[in-house]
N, C-alpha and C positions, 0 to 999 in steps of 0.2 A: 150704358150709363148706370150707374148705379142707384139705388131706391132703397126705401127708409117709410118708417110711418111718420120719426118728426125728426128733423135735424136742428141740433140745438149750437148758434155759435156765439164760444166764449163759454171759453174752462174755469170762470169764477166760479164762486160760493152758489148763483143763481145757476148758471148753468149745470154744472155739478148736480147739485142737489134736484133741479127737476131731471134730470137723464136719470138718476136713481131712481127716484119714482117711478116718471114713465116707467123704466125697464119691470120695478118688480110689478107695475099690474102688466107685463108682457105687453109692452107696447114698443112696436123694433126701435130706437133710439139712435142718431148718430149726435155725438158730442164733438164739434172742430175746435181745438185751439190752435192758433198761428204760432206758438211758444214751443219748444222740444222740451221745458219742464216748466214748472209751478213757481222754481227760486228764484223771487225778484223780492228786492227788499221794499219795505217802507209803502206794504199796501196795507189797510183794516185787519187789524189782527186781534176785536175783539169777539169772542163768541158769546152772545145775550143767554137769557136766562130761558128765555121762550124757545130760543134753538136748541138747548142743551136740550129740554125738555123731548121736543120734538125727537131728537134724535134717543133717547131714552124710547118712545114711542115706535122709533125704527128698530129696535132690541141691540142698538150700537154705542149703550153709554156705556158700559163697563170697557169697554177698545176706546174709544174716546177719552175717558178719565187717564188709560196708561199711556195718552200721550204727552209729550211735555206741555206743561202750560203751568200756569201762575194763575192767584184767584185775586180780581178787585173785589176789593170790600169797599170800597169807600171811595165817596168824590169830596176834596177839602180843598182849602185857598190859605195861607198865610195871613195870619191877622197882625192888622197894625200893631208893632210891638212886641210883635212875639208869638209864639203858638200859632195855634191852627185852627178853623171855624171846618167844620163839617156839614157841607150841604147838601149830602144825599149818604145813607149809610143802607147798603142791599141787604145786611146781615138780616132789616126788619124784615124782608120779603119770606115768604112761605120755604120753610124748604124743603127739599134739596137744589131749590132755583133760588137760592140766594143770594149769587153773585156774577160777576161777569170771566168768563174764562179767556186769558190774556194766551195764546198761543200763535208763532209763525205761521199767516195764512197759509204755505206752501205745505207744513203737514195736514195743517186740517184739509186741502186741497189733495193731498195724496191719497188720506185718510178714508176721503169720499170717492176716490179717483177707485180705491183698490176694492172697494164696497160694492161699488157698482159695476165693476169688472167679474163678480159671482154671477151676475145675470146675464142668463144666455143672449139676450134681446138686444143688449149693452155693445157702444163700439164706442170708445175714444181717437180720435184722429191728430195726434202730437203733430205740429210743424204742418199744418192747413188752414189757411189765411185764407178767409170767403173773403170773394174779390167783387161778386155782383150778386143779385137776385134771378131767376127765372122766373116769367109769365106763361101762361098760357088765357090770352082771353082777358088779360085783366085780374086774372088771377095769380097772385105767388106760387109757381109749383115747385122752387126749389131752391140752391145757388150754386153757382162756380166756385172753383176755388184756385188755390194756387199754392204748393208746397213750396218748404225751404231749398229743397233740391231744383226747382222751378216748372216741374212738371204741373201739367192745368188740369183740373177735370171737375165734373158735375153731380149733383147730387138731387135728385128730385124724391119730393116727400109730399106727404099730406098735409103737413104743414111746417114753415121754418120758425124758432122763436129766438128771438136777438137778445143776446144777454152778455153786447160786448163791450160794455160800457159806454160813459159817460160822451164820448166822441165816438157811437157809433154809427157806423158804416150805414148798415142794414138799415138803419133808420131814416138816412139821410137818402138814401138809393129811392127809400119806399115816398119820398117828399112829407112826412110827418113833421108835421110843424109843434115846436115846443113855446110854452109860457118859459120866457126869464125871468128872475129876481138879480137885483142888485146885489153884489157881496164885498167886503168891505175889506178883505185881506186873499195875499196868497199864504203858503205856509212850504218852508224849507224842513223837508228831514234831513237826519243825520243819525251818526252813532259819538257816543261816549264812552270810555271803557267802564265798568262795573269792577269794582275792585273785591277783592275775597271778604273782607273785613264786612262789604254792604249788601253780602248773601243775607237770604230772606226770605218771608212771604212780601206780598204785595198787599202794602196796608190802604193805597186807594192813589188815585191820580192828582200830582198839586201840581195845579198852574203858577208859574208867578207871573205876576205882571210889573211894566217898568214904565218908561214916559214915551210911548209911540209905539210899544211892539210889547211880547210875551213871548213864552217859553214852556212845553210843557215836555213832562219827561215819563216814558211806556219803560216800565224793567224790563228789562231781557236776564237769563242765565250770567253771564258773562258781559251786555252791554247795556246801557241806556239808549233805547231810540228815542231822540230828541226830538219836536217840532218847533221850528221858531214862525212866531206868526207877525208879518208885515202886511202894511198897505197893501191894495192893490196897486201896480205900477212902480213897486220899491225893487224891482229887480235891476234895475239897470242899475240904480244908486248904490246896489250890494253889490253888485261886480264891480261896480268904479272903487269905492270904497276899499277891497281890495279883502282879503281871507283875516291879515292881520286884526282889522276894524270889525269884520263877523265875530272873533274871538273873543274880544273886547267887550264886543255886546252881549254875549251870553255868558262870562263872566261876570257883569255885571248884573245882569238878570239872577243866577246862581251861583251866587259866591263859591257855595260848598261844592261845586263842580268846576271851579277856575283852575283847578292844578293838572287838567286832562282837556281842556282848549285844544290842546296843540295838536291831539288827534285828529282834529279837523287840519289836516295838510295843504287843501287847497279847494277855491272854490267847485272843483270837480266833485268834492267830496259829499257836496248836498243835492238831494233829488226834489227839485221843485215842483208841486202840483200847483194846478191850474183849478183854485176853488172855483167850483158850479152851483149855481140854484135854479134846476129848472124841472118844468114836468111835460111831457107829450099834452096836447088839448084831446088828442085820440091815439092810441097804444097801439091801434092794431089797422092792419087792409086784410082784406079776402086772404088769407093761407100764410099772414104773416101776424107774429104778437109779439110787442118788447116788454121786459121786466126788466126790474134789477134797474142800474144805473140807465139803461136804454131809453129807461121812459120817465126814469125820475132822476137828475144827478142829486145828490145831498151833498151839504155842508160838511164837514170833519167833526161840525159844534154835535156836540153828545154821540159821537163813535156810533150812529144808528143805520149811516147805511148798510151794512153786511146783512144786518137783522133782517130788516125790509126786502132787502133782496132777496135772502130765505122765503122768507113769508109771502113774498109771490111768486115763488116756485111752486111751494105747497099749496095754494090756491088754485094756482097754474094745474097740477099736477090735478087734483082734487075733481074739477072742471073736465075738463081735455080728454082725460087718460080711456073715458069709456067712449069719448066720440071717435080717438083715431082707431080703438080698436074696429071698431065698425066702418074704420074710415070716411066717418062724414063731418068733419068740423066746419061749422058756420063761424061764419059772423058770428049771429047773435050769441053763439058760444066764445069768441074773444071778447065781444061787449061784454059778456057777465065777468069775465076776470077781469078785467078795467073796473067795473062797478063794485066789486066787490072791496078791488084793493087801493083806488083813491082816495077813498074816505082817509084812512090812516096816514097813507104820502102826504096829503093837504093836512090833515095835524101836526105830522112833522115836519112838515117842510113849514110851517106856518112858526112853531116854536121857534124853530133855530133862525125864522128870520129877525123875532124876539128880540134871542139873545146875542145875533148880530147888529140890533140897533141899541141891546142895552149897555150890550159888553165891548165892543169892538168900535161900535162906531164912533163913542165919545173917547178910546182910546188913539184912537188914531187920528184923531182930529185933532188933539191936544188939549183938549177941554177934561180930560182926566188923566192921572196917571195911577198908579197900583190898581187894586181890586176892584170892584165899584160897590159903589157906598151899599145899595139896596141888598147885593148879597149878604155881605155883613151883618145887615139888619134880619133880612128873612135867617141866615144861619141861625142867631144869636135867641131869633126872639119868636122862630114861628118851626117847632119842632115837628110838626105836624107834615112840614114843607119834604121834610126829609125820607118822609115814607111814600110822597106823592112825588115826585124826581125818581127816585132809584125803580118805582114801576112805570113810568114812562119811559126812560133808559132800557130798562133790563127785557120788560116784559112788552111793552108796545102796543098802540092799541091795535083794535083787533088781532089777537096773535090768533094764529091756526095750528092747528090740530094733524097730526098725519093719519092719510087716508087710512080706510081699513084695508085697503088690496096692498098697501106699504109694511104694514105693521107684522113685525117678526115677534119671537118669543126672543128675551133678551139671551147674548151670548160670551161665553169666555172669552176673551184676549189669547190671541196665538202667538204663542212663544217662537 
């Protein structure tokens, strides 16, 4: 059987980024993703201003900055009539954390993939789908797994941490019971082409809104990824409805993008998420801890979960990394990464249920159509708003700091 000081499963942003840590304070690390790579479309693709930071702190921003990506400046809405209302502008933020780094999570995924592959300690396991948990005693000492090939085998570690999202396994295996919230829409991605003519920087993110749904649009290189956001329960009506009547309605939503509809070929062409609002009441058992999406799903409202799942890794990492070298993690050592990083989940999760009851739920009720009035107002008349938004976006509260056993002198970009 094979052995490990911590196996980590689930090749996101959380996973990822603690396997890095652990590894450079030498602590042995296995990272399982069930995937043979990273390229899936239409996951979180933005990078906050607190992680760039962080990663500056790893000595990995100058390789970071030469990857592709696009910078948000700005969050803005369509004002009645014309022009634009700016309701968060990052430029005011400190810098060089002044904005948000819009980049394909599969490079930033690779990017940390090939980082932490420098460290001896480091193992990534591509196409290893954890299928159970191990006990000993009542304790977690590990899990099974299961290759793409179909061969089974086990992993026992000192402690395993679940970082596989939103419908994890590991969670559920461990009986953790989560708090719901109510959410009020799902949201269909898609792509639109980007024509040569509407090359650019990225001057900030505009929603439009219409009478029962919205539309918002991420630049890419080359395309637009689109979100259209409906009811919850509007799936069934959008497949009866038919690809035609999709077109229809985000034409209507985006006039100046009606004449590239038709790239949406059929309803195969959109990838539906299942919006979540919830939190663990307790993250962790004996030799097991979940972050990232595991223990807290977030909303899409304000692009914060990537961040957050960062930022309990490095907590994670911060924590952990001197107990398993010594190999003795408690409890009360996953209770302080719980206590530490709640506080912040429950502010964010607490805003965006906010601004799903300010924004969302009188939209889809029929009780409003376009923007809602209050934004307008705070745009227009409380500029003040716009420096307190882009640091609760960018920077988060509680943002963390990388360990000193992490921290590199920074390094050139390899040609």
């Amino acid at each position: 059987m094979e052995t490990t000081g911590c196996v980590v499963v689930g090749g996101g942003p959380a996973g990822m980024m603690l396997g890095l840590l652990l590894a450079r304070a030498g602590v042995k690390v296995t990272v399982l993703e069930k995937h043979g790579d990273f390229l899936r479309d239409f996951r979180g693709d933005t990078v906050h201003a607190s992680t760039i930071r962080l990663i500056d702190e790893l000595g990995l921003g100058d390789e970071f900055r030469e990857l592709p990506q696009s910078r948000l400046g700005s969050v803005a809405f369509p004002a009645p009539g014309g022009g634009m209302i700016t309701l968060g502008d990052f430029s005011g933020l400190k810098p060089p954390y002044n904005y948000i780094a819009m980049m394909p999570q599969w490079d930033f995924l690779n990017f940390l993939a090939r980082t932490a592959a420098e460290e001896p300690s480091f193992t990534l396991l591509m196409e290893h789908k954890a299928t159970s948990l191990m006990y000993d005693g009542g304790r977690v000492t590990g899990v099974r797994y299961r290759t793409t090939a179909g061969s089974e085998g086990a992993i026992r570690a000192d402690l395993v941490v679940a970082t596989d999202g939103r419908h994890s396994l590991l969670r559920q295996a461990a009986g953790l019971k989560s708090k719901e919230f109510p959410v009020p829409f799902d949201t269909w991605w898609f792509r639109l082409p980007r024509y040569a003519s509407e090359q650019g920087e990225v001057a900030g993110i505009v929603p439009a809104f219409g009478d029962g749904d919205a539309v918002i649009a991420l630049f890419r290189d080359d395309y637009y990824q689109m979100g259209y956001f409906a009811p919850k329960g509007a799936g069934q009506r959008i497949r009866s409805e038919g690809v035609e009547r999709f077109r229809e309605r985000i034409a209507a939503l985006r006039p100046d993008l009606a004449d590239r509809v038709d790239a949406v070929r059929s309803l195969e062409d959109l990838h539906w998420l299942d919006v979540r609002l919830d939190r663990l009441r307790r993250w962790y058992v004996d030799g097991l801890l979940c972050i990232g999406d595991a223990a807290h799903a977030m909303s899409p409202a304000g692009g914060v979960g990537i961040n957050l799942a960062i930022q309990d890794a490095v907590a994670a990492a911060a924590r952990l990394a001197p107990a398993l070298l010594h190999g003795n993690v408690t409890v009360q050592d996953l209770a302080a990464v719980q206590r530490r990083r709640m506080p912040p989940t429950v502010i964010i999760q607490t805003v965006q249920r906010g601004m799903h009851r300010a924004v969302f739920v009188p939209l889809f009720s029929g009780r409003r159509s376009g923007a809602p009035p209050f934004m307008q107002f705070v745009g227009r008349h409380f500029p003040a708003m716009r420096r307190v938004l882009p640091r609760l976006i960018a920077i988060g509260p509680r943002p963390e700091h990388a360990p000193a056993f992490a921290r590199r002198e920074a390094r050139r970009p390899t040609v």
